[in-house]
N, C-alpha and C positions, 0 to 999 in steps of 0.2 A: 471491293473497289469503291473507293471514295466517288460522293457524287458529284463533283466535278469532273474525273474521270471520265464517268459516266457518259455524262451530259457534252464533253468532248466529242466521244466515238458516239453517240445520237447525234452528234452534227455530222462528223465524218460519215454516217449510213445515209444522214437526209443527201449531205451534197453528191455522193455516188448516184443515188436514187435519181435525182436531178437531174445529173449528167446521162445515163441511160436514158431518160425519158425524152431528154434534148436530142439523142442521138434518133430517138426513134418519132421524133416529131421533125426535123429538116429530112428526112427519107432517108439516111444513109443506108445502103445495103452491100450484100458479100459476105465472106465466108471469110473472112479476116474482123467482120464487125460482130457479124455473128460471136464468134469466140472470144473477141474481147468484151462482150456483155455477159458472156457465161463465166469471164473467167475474175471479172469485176461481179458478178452472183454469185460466184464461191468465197468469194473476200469477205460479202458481205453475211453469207451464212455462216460462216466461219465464225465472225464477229459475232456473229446474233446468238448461236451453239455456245462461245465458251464464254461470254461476259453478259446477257442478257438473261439467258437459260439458264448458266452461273455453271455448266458442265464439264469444265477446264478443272475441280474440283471434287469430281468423283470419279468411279473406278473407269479403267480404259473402254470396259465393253458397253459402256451404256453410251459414252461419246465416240466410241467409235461406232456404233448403230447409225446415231445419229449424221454422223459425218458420212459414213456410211449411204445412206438414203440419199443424201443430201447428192455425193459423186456420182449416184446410181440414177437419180434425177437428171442429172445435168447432162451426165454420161449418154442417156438416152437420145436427151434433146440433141446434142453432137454429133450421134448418129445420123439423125434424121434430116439434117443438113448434111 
């Protein structure tokens, strides 16, 4: 991936980061806000798994581990709310 590419989707992860942080500094809450920060934290691991970690490029089982833990993560948290 060219580093402009790059350095794109590193903006695109700062401004979501941003955006969550903002959400969680005016108090929004619910169970509708809830999942749209878990499901803007799957975007963003996604992102981070196949172009940061570069694993969009090797065999299925080691990304989907990864992706793997990552839904098994979130998954949890989901329940828990």
């Amino acid at each position: 991936m060219h580093i402009k590419a790059r350095t794109g989707l590193w903006m695109v992860l700062l401004l979501l980061t941003l955006a969550t942080f903002a959400i969680g500094e005016v108090g929004m809450t619910g169970r509708q806000v809830v999942f749209g920060l878990l499901g803007v934290t799957l975007l963003k691991g996604h992102l981070v798994i196949d172009h940061f970690m570069d694993l969009r490029r090797v065999e299925w089982l080691w990304r989907g581990l990864v992706h793997g833990w990552l839904l098994l993560v979130l998954g949890l948290i989901a329940i828990a709310y």
